[in-house]
N, CA, C and O of each residue as an XYZ file, in Angstrom:
632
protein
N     113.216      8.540    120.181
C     112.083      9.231    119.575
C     112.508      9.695    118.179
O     113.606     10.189    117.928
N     111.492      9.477    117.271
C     111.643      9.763    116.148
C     112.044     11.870    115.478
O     111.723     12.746    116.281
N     112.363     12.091    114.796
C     112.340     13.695    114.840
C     111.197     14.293    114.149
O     111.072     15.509    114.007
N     110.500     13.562    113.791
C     109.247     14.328    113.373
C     108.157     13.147    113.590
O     108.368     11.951    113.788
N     107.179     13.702    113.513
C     106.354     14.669    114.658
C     106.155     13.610    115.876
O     105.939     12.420    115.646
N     106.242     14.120    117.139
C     105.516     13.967    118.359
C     104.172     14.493    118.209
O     104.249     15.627    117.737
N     103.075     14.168    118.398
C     101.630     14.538    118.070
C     101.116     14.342    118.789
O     100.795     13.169    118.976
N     100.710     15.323    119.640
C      99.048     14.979    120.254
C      97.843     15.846    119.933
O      98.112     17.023    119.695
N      96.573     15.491    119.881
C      95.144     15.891    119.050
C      94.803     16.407    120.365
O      95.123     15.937    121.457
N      93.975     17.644    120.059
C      93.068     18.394    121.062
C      92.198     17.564    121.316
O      91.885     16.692    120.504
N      91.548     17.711    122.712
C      90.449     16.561    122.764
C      89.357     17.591    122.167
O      88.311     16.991    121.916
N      89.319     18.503    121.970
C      88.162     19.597    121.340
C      89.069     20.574    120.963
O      90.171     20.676    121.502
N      88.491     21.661    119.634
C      89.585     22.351    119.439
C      89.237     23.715    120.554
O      88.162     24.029    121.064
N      90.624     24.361    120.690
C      90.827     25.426    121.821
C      89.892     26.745    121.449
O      89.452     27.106    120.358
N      89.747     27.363    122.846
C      89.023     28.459    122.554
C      89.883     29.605    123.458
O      90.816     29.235    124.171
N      89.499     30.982    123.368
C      90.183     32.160    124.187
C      90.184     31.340    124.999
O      89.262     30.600    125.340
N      91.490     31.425    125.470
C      92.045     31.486    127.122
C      92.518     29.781    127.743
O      92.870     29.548    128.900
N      92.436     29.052    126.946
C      92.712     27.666    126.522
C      94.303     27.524    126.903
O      95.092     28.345    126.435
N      94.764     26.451    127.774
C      95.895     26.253    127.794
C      96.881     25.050    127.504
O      96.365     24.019    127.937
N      98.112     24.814    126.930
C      98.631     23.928    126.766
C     100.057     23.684    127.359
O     101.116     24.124    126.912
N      99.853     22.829    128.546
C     101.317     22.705    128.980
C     102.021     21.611    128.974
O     101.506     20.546    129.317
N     103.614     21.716    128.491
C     104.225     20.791    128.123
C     105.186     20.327    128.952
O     105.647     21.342    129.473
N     106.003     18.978    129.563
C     106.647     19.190    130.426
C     107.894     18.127    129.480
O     107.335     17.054    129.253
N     109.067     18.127    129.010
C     109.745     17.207    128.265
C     111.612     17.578    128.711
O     111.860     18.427    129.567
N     112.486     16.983    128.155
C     113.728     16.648    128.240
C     114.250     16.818    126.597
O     113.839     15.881    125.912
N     114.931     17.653    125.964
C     115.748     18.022    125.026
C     117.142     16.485    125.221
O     117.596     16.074    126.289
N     117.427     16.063    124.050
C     118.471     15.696    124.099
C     120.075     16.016    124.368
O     120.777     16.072    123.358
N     120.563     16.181    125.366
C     121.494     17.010    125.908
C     122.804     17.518    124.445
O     123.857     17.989    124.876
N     122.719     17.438    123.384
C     123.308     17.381    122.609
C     122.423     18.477    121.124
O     122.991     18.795    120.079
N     120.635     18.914    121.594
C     119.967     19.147    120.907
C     120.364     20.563    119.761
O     120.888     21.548    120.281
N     120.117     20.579    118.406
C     120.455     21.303    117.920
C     119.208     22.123    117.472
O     119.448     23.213    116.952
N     118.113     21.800    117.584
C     116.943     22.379    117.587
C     115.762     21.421    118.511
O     115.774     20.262    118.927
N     114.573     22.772    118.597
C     113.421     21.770    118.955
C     112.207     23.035    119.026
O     112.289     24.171    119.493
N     111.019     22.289    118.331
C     110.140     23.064    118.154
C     108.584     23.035    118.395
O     108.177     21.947    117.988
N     107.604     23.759    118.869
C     106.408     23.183    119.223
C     105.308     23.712    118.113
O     105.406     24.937    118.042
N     104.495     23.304    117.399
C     103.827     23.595    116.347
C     102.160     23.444    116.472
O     101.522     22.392    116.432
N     101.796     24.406    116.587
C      99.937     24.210    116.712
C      99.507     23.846    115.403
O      99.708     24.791    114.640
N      99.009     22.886    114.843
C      98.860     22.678    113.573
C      97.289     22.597    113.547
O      96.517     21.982    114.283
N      97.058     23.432    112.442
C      95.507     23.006    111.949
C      95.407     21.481    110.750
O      96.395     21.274    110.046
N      94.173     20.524    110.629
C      94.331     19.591    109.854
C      95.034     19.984    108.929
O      95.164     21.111    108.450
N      95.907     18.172    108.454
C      96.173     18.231    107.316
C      95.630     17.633    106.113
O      95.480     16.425    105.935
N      95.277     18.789    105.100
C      94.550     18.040    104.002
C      95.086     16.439    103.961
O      96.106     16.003    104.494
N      94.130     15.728    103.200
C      94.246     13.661    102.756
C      95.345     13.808    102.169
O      95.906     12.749    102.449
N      96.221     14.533    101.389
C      97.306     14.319    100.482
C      98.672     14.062    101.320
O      99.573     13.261    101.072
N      98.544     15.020    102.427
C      99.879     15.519    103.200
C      99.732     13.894    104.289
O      98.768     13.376    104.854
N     101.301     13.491    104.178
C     101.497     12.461    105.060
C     101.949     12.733    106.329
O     102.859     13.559    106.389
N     101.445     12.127    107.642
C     101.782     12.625    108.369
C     103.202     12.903    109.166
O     103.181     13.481    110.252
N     104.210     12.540    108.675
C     105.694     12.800    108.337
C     106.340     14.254    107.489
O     107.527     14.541    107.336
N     105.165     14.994    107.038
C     105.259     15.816    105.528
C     104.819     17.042    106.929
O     103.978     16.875    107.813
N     105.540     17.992    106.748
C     105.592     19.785    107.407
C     104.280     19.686    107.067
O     104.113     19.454    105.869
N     103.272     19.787    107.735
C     101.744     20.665    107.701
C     101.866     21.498    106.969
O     102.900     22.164    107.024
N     100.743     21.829    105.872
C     100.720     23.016    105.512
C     100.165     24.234    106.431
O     100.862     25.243    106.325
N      99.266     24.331    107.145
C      99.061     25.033    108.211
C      99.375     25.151    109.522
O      98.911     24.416    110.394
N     100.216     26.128    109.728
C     100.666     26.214    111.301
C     100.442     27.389    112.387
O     101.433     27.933    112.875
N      99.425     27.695    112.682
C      99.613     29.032    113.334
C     100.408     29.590    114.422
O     100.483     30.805    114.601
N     101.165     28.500    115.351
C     102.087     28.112    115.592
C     103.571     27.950    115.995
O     103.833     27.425    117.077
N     104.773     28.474    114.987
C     106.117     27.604    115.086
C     106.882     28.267    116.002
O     107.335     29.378    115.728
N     107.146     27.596    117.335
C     107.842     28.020    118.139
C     108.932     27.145    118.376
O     109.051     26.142    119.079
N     109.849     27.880    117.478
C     111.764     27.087    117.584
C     112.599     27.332    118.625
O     112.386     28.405    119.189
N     113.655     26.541    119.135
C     114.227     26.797    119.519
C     115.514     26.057    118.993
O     115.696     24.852    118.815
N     116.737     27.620    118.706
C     117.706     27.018    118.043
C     119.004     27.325    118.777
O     119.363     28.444    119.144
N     119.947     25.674    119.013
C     120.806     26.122    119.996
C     122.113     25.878    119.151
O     122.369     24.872    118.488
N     123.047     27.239    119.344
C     124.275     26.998    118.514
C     125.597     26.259    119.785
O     125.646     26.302    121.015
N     126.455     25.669    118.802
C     127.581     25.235    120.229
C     127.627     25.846    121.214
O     127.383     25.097    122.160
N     127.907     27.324    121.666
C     127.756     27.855    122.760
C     126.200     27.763    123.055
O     125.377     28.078    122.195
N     125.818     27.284    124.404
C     123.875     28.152    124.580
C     124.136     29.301    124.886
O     123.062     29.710    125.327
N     125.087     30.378    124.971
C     125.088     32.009    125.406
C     124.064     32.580    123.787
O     123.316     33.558    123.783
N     124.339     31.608    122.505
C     124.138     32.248    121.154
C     122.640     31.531    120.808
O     122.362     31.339    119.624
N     121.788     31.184    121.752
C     120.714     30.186    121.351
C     119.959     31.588    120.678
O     120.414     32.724    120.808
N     118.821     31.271    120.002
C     117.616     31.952    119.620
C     116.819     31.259    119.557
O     116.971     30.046    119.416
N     115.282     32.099    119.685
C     113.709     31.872    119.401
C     113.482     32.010    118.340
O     113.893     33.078    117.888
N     112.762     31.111    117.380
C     112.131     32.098    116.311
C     110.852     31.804    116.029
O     110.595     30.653    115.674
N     109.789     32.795    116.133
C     108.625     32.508    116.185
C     108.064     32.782    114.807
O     108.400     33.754    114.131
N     107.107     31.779    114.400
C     106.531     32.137    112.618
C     105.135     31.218    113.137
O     104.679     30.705    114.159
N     104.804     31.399    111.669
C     103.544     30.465    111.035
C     103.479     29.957    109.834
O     104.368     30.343    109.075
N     102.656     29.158    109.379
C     103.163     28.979    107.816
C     101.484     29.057    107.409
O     100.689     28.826    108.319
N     100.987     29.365    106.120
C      99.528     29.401    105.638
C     100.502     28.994    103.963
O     101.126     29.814    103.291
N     100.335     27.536    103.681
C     100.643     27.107    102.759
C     102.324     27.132    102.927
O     102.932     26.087    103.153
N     102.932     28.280    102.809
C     104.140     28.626    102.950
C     104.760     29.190    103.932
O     104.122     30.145    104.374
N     105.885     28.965    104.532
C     106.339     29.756    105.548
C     106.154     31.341    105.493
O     106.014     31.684    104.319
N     106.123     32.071    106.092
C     105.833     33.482    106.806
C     106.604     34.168    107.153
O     107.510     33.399    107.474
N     107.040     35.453    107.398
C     108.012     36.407    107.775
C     108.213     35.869    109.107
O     107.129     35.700    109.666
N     109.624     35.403    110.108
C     109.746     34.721    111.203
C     110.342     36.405    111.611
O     110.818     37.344    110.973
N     109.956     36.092    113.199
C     110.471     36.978    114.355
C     111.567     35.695    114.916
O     111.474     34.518    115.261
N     112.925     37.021    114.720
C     113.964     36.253    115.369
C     114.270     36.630    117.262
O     114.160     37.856    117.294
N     114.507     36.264    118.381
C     114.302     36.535    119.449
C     115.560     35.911    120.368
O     116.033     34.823    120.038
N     116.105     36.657    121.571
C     116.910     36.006    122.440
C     116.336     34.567    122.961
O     115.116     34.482    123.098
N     117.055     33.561    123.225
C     116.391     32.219    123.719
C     116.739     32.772    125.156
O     117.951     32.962    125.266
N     116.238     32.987    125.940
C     115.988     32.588    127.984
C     114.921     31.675    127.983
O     115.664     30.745    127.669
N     114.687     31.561    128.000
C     113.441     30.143    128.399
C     113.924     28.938    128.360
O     113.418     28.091    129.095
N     115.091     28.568    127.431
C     115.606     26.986    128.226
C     116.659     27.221    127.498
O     116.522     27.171    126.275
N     118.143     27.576    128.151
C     119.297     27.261    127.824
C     119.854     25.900    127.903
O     120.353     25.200    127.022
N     119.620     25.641    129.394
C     120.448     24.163    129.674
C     119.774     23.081    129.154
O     118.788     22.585    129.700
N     120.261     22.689    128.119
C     119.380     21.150    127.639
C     119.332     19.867    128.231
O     118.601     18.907    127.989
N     120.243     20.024    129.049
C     120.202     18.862    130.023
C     119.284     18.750    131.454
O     119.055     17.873    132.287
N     118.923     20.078    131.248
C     117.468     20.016    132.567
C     116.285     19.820    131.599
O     116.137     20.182    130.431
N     115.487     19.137    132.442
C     113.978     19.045    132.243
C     113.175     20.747    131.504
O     113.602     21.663    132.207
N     112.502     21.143    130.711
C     112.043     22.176    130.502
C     110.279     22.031    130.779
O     109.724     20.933    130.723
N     109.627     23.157    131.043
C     108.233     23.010    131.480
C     107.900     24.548    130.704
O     108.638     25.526    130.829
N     107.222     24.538    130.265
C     106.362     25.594    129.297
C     104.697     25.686    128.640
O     104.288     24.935    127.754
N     103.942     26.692    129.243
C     102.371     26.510    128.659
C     102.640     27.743    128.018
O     103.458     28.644    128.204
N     101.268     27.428    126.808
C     101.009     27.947    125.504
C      99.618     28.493    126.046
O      98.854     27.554    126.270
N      99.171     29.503    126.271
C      97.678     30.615    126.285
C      97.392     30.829    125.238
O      97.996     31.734    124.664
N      96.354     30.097    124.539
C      95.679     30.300    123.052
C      94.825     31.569    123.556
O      94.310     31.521    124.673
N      94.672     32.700    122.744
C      93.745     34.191    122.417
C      93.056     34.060    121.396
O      93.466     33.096    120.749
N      92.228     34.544    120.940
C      91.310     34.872    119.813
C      93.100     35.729    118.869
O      93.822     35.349    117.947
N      93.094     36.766    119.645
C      94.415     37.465    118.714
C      95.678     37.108    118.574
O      96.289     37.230    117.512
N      96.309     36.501    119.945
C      97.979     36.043    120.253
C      97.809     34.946    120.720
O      96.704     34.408    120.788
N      99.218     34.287    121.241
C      99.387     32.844    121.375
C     100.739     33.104    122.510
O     101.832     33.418    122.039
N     100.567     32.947    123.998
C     101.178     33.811    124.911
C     101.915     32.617    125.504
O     101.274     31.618    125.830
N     103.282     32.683    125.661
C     104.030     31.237    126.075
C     104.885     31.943    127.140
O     105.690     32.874    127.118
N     104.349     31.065    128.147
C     105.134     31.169    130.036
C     105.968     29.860    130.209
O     105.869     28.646    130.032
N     106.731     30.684    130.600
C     108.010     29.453    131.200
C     107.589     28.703    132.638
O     107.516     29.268    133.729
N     107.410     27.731    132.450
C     106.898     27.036    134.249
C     105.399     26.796    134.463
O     104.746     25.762    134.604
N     104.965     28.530    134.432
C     104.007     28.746    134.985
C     103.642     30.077    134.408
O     104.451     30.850    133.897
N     101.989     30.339    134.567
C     101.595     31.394    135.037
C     101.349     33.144    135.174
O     100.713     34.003    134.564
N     102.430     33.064    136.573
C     101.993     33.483    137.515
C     103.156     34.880    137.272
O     103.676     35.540    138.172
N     103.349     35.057    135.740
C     104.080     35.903    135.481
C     103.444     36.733    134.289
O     102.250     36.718    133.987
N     104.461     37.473    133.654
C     104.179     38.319    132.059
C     104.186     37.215    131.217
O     104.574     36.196    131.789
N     103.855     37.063    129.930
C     104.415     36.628    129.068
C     105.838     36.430    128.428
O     106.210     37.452    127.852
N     106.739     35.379    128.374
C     108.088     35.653    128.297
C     108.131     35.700    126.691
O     109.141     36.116    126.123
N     107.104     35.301    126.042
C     107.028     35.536    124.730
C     105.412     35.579    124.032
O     104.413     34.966    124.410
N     105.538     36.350    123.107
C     104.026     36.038    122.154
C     103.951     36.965    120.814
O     104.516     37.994    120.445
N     102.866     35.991    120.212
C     102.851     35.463    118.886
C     101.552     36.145    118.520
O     100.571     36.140    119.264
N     101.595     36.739    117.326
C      99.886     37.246    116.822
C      99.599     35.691    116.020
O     100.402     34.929    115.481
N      97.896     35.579    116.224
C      97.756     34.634    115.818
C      97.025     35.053    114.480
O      96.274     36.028    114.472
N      97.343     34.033    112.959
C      97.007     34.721    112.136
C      96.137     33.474    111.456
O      95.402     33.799    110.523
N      96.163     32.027    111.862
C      95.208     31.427    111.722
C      93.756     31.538    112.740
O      93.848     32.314    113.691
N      92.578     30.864    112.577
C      91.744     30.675    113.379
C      92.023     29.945    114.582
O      92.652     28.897    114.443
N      91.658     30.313    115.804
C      92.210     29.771    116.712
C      91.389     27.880    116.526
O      91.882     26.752    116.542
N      90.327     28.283    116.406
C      89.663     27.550    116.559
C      89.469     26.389    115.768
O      88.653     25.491    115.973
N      90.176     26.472    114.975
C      90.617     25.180    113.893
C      91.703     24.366    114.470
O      91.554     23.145    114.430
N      92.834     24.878    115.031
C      93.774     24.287    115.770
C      93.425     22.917    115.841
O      92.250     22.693    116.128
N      94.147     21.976    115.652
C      93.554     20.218    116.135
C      94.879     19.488    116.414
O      94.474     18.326    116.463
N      96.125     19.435    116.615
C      96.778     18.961    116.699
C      98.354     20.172    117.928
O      98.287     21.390    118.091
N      99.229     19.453    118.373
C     100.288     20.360    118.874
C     101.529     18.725    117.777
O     101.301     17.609    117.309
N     102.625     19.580    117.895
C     103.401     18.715    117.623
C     104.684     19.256    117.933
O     104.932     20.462    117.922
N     105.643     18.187    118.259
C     107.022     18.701    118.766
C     107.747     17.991    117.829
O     107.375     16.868    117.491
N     108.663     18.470    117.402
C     109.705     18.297    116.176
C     111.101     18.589    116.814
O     111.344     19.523    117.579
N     112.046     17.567    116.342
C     113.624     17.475    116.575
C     114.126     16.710    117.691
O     113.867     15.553    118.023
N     114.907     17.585    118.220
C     115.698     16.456    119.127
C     115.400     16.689    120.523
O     116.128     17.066    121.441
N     113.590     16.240    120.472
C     113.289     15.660    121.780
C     113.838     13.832    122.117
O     113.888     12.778    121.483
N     114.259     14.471    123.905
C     114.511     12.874    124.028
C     113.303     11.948    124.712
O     113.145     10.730    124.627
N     112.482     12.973    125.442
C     110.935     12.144    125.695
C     110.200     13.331    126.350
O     110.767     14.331    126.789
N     109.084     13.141    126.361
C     107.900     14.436    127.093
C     107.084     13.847    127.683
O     106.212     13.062    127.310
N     107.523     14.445    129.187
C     106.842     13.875    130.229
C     105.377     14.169    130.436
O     104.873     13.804    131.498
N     104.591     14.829    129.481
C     103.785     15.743    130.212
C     102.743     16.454    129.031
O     103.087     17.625    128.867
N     101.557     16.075    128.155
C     101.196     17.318    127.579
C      99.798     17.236    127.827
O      99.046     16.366    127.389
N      99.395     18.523    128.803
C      98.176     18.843    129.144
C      97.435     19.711    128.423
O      97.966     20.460    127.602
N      95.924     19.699    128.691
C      94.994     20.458    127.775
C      94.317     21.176    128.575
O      93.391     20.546    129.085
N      94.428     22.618    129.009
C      93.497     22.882    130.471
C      92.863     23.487    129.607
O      93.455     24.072    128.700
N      91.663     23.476    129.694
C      90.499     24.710    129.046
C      90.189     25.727    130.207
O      90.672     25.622    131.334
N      89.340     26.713    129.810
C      89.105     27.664    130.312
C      87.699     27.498    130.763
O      87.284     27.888    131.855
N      86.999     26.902    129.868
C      85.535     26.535    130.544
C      84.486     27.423    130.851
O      83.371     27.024    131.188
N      84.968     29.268    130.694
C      84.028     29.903    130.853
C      84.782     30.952    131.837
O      84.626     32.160    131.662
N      85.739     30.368    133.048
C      86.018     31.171    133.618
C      87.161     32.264    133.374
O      88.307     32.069    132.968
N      86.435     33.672    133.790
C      87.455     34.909    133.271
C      88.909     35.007    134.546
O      88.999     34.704    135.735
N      89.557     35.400    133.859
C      91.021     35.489    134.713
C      91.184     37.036    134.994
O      92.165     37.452    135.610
C-alpha cells in the first residue's frame, strides 16, 4: 500500500451521531499512522497533496519502544492548528489487527477502541462543519484495512 492516501468517500456526508468504523493491520515495523476526515479538495490540490481541510487528524506516533507511543489530535483550516499531544493506549502492538469507530457530533468527534459500549477513549472538538466532511483517509504505514464502515444514525436517539 501506497503511504498516502487510503481514501474512502462518504456515501452521503455525516450527520450527529454518524459512525465510522475501521478495522486494518499497521505494518509491524510502523512509524506512524493516521486517520483524517477530510472535507473536499479544491480542483488545484492533487490528490497525493495534504488536503487543505481536515477536521480530523488523528495520529498515531510510535517511537522504538511502544511504552513512548503518542496521540496527537489536530485539524488543519488551510494550515495546521494547535495539536493536542496525548498518551497512545488504543493500539500499542502493531502487529495485532486494530479496530476503532469515529462518532461524528455537531460539536466533537468521539473515537472508541473496538466498540461502543464504553466512554470515549478519546475526543476532538470539531471546528469544521460536520457536514461537509466527504472523504476519511488513512495515511502511512498501513499494511491493509480490512474493514471501513459507514453506520448512520438515521434518526435514532441513543
Amino acid at each position: 500500500m501506497s503511504n498516502r492516501p487510503f481514501t474512502a468517500k462518504f456515501p452521503r456526508y455525516p450527520e450527529n451521531g454518524d459512525e465510522v468504523f475501521i478495522r486494518g493491520k499497521l505494518k509491524d515495523d510502523a512509524k506512524s499512522f493516521s486517520v483524517n476526515f477530510c472535507l473536499p479538495r479544491p480542483a488545484q490540490v492533487a490528490e497525493h497533496q495534504t488536503p487543505p481541510y481536515i477536521a480530523l487528524h488523528f495520529k498515531t506516533i510510535y517511537d522504538e519502544s511502544d511504552a513512548t507511543s503518542r496521540v496527537v489530535l489536530n485539524w488543519k483550516n488551510l494550515q495546521w492548528q494547535q495539536e493536542e499531544v496525548l498518551d497512545n493506549y488504543w493500539h500499542v502492538d502493531r502487529s495485532q489487527t486494530f479496530r476503532v469507530v469515529f462518532r461524528l457530533h455537531e460539536d466533537c468527534i468521539k473515537v472508541f477502541v473496538n466498540s461502543v459500549d464504553h466512554p470515549p477513549d478519546y475526543q476532538f472538538p470539531v471546528q469544521l462543519p460536520l457536514d461537509q466532511i466527504e472523504s476519511i483517509e488513512l495515511w502511512d504505514d498501513v499494511e491493509h484495512v480490512e474493514e471501513i464502515s459507514f453506520r448512520y444514525d438515521n434518526g435514532n436517539s441513543y
